[in-house]
C-alpha positions in Angstrom: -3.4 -26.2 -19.6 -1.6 -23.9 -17.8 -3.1 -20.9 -18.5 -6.5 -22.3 -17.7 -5.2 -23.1 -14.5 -3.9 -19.6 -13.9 -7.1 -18.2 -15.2 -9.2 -21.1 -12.5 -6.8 -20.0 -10.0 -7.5 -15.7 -10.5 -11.0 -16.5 -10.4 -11.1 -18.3 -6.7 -8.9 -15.7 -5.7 -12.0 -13.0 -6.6 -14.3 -15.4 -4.5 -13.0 -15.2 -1.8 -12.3 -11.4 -1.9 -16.1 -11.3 -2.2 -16.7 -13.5 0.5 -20.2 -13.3 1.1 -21.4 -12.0 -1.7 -24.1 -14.1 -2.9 -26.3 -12.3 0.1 -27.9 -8.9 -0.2 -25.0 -7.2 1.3 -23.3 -7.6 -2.1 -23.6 -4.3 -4.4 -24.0 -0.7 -3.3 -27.0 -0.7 -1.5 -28.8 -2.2 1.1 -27.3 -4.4 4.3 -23.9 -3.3 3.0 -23.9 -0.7 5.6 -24.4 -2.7 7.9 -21.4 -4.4 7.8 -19.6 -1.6 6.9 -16.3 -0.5 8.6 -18.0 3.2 9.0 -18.3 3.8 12.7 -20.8 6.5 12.1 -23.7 5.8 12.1 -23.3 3.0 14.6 -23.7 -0.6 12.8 -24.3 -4.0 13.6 -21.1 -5.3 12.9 -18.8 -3.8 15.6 -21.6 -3.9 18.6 -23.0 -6.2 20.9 -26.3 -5.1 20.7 -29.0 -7.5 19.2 -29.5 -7.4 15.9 -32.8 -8.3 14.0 -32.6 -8.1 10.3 -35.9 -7.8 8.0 -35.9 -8.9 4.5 -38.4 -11.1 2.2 -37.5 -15.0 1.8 -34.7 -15.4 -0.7 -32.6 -11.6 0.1 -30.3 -13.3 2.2 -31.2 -12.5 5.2 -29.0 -15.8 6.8 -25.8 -15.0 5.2 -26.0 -11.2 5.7 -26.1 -12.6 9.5 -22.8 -14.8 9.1 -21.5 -11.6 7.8 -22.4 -9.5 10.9 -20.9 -12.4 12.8 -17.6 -12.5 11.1 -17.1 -8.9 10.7 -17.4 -8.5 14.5 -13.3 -9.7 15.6 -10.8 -11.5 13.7 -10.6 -13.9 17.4 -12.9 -17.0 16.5 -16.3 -16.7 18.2 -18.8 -19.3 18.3 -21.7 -18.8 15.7 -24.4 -20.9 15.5 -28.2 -21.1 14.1 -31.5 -22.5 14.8 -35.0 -22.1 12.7 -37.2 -20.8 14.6 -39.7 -22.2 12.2 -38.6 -25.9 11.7 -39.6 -27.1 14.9 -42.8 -27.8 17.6 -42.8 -25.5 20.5 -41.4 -28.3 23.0 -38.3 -29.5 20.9 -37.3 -25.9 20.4 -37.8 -25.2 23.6 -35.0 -28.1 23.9 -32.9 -26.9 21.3 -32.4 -23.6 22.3 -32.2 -24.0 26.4 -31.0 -27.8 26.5 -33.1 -30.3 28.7 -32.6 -32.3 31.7 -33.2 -36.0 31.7 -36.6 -37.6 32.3 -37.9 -33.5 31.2 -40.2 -35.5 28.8 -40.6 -38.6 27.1 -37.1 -39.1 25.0 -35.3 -37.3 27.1 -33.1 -40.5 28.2 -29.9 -38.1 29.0 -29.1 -34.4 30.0 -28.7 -32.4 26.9 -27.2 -28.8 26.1 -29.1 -26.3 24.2 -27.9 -24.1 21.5 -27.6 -21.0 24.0 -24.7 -22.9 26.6 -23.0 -23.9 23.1 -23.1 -20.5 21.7 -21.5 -18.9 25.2 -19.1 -16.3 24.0 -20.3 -15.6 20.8 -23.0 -15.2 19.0 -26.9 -17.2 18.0 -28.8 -16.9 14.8 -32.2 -16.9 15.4 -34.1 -17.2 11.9 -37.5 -16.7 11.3 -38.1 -15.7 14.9 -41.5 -14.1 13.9 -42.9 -18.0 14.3 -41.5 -18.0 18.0 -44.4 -19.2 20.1 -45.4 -17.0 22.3 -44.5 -19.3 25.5 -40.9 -19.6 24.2 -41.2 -15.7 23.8 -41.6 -15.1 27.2 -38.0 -17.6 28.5 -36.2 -16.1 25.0 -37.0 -12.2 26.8 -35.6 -13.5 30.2 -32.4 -14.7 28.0 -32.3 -10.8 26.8 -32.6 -8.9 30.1 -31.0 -11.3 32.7 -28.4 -13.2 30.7 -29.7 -16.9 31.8 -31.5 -19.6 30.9 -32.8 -22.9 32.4 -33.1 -26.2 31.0 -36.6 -27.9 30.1 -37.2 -29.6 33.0 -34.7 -27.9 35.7 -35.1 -24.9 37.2 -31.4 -24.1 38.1 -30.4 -20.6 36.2 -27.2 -20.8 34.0 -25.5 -17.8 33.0 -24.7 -16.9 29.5 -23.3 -14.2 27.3 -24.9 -14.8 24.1 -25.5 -11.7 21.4 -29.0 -12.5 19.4 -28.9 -12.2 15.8 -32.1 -13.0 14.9 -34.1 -12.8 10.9 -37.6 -12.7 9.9 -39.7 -12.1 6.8 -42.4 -11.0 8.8 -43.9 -7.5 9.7 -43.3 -8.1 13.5 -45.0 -4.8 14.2 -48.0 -5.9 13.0 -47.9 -9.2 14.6 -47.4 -6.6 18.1 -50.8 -4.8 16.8 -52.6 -8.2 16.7 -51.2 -9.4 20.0 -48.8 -12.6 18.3 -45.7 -11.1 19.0 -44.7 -10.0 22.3 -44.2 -6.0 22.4 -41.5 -6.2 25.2 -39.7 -8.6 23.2 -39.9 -7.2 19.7 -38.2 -3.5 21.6 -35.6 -6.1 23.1 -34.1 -7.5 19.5 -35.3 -4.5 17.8 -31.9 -2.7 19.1 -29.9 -2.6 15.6 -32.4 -3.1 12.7 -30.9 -4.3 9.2 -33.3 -4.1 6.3 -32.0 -5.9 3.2 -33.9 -4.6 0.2 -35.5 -7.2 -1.9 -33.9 -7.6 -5.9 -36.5 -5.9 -8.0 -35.5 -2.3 -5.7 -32.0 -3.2 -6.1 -31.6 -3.3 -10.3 -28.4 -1.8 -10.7 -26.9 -4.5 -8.3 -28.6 -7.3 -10.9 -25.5 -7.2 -13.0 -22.5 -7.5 -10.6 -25.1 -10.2 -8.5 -25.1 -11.9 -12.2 -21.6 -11.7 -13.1 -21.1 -13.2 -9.1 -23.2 -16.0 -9.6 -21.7 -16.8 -13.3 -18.3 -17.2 -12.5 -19.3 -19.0 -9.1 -20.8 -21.5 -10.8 -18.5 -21.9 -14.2 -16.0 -22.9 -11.5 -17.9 -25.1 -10.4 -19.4 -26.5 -13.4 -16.0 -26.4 -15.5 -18.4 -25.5 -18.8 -16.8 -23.5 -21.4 -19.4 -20.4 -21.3 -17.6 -17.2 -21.8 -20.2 -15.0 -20.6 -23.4 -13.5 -20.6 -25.6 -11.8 -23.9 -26.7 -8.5 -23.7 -30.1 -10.0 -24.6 -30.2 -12.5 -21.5 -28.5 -9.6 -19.3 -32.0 -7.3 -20.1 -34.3 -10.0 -19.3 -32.3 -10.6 -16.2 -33.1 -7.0 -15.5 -36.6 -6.6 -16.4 -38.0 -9.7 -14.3 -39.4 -9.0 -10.8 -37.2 -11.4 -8.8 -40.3 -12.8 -6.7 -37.6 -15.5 -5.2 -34.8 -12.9 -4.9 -31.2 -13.4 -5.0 -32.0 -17.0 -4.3 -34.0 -17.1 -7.7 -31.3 -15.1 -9.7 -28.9 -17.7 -8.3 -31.0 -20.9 -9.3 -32.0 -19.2 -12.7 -27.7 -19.5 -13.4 -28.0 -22.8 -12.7 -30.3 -24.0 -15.0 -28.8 -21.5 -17.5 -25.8 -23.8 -17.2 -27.4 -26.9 -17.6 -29.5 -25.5 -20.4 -26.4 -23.5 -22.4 -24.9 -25.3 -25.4 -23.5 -22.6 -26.6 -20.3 -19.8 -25.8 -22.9 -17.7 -24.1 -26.0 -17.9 -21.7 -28.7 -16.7 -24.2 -32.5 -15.7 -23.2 -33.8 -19.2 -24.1 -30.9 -20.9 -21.6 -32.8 -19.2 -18.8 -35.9 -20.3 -16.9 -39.0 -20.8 -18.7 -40.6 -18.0 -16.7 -38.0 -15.8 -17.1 -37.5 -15.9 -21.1 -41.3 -16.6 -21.9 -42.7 -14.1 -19.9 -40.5 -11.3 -21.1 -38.9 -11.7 -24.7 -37.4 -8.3 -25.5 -36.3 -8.7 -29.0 -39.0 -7.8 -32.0 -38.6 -11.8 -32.9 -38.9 -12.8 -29.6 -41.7 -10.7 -28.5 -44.4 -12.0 -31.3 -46.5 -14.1 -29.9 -45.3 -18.0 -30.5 -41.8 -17.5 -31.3 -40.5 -20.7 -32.8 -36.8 -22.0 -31.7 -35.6 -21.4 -35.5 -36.8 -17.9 -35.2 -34.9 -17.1 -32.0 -31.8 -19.2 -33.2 -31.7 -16.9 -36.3 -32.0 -13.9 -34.2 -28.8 -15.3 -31.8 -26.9 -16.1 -35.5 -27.3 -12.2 -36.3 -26.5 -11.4 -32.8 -23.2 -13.1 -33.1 -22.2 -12.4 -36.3 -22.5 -8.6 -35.2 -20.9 -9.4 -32.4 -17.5 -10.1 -33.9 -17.8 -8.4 -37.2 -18.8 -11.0 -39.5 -15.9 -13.5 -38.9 -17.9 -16.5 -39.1 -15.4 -19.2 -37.1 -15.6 -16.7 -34.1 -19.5 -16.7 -34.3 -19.4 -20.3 -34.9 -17.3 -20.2 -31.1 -19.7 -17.9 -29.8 -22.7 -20.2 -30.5 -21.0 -23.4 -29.4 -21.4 -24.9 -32.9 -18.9 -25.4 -36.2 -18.2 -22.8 -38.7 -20.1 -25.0 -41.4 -23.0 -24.6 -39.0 -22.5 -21.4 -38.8 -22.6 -21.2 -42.5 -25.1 -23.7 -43.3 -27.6 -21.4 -41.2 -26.5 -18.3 -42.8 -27.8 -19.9 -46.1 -30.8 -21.4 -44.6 -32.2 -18.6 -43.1 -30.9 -16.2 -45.7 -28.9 -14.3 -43.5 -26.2 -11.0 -45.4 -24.2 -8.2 -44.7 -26.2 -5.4 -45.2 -24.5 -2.0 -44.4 -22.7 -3.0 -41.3 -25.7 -5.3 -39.9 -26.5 -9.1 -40.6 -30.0 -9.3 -41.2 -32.4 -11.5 -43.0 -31.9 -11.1 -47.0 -35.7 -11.5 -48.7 -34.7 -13.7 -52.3 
């Protein structure tokens, strides 16, 4: 007992050395510079400039913000965050500048928008690419004259705000086609972060993996020790359409799936394992689950040199399992490898 509580206790100290590392900035490439402590080339982290970072849904773009935001002073500054996307053009108006009351139906009191809360430090503005263009226009008189107004009231109140704002959009394209204004895009354009999307980043699959693993073994309390080498190179063949936000759910339902000592390629998503079996067994076309359990059996047995009770911990199952299998699916030694013995 206490050695598992040591062991919990190592692991949450790792976390939170990683921090935020279940965004894009963790690994070696990518956002990571912009948060770096590198003063040359100027980054996002250590200026007041606006920052606009540009990613696909699902890199991370939000938390890579919260990073840029914490790694600005050790003082506590205000951070906040509003979707763009989630709302109409007249509540957002509301949310981000406040309104006075009687502005509009509803509006039974005076009410502070996100920009007077955020004074001092800094606004997340996700998704900022669905801005209407009306909201535009008062979001660009935030930028070059520090103030807003309420809905409703034309009285100017100063802020000092610094924009972070996040899209998965092509804004320079939206300019072209007149959606985006040009004088704002130049305005939050001042410290770009581009946060690769997961299928260019495949050398940061494994440490994202092992991240994500012992986040959520912690979490989950399930006795997995880890992750096969066959599960690892599907992990690194798929396309990651969903991102870091899809390698992160596919560990979840590797966990709930996982009856066994280690996340094998039939624990992960259905269009993860089906679509790309890498093993000779699992790659013939209708694969049956006493087929792939054979080929995890071998797997295992090579694993730790033939001793069966260690397999049999491995799998999740009992050594006279582990056995019982061995004779069912005629599974011997065979100069050093375990493979199927033809009577």
């Amino acid at each position: 007992m206490i050695e598992k509580d040591t062991q919990i206790e190592a692991f949450r100290r790792q976390l939170r050395a990683w921090k935020t590392v279940s965004t894009g900035i963790l690994g070696s490439s990518g956002a990571s510079v912009a948060v770096s402590d590198d003063p040359d080339p100027p980054n996002a982290a250590q200026s007041d400039a606006p920052v606009i970072i540009f990613g696909e849904s699902g890199t991370g773009k939000e938390l890579v913000a919260k990073a840029i935001h914490e790694s600005k002073s050790a003082q506590m500054r205000i951070y906040l965050k509003v979707n763009c996307a989630a709302l109409n053009e007249s509540l957002l108006e509301s949310e981000l500048f406040g309104h006075v009351k009687g502005a509009f139906t509803g509006a039974h009191k005076d009410r502070q928008g996100r920009f007077e809360a955020a004074d001092g430090g800094d606004i997340f503005l996700d998704e900022i690419g669905d801005l209407p263009f009306s909201t535009q226009v008062k979001l660009l008189r935030v930028l070059e004259e520090k103030v807003i107004e309420r809905v409703g009231d034309h009285r100017p109140i100063p802020i000092d705000v610094r924009i972070i704002s996040a899209t998965n959009r092509d804004l320079k394209h939206a300019v072209e086609k007149g959606k985006f204004r040009h004088d704002l895009f130049y305005r939050i354009n001042v410290i770009p972060v581009h946060v690769p999307p997961l299928r260019h980043r495949v050398s940061d699959i494994p440490l994202l993996a092992e991240h994500f693993f012992r986040r959520i073994r912690l979490k989950s309390d399930k006795k997995i020790n880890g992750i096969s080498t066959e599960a690892m190179k599907l992990l690194m063949a798929h396309t990651w359409p969903g991102n870091v936000r899809e390698l992160k759910s596919a560990f979840e339902y590797a966990f709930v799936t996982c009856q066994g000592a280690l996340i094998q390629p039939a624990d992960l998503p259905p269009d993860i394992f089906q679509g790309k079996q890498l093993s000779a067994i699992q790659s013939r076309a209708g694969a049956s689950k006493d087929e792939i359990k054979k080929q995890h059996l071998i797997e295992a047995l090579e694993q730790v040199g033939g001793n069966q009770s260690q397999a049999a911990e491995i799998l999740g199952v009992t050594r006279v399992t582990v056995w019982n299998r061995m004779r069912r699916y005629g599974i011997a030694a065979k100069q050093g490898r375990f493979v199927k013995v033809v009577p």
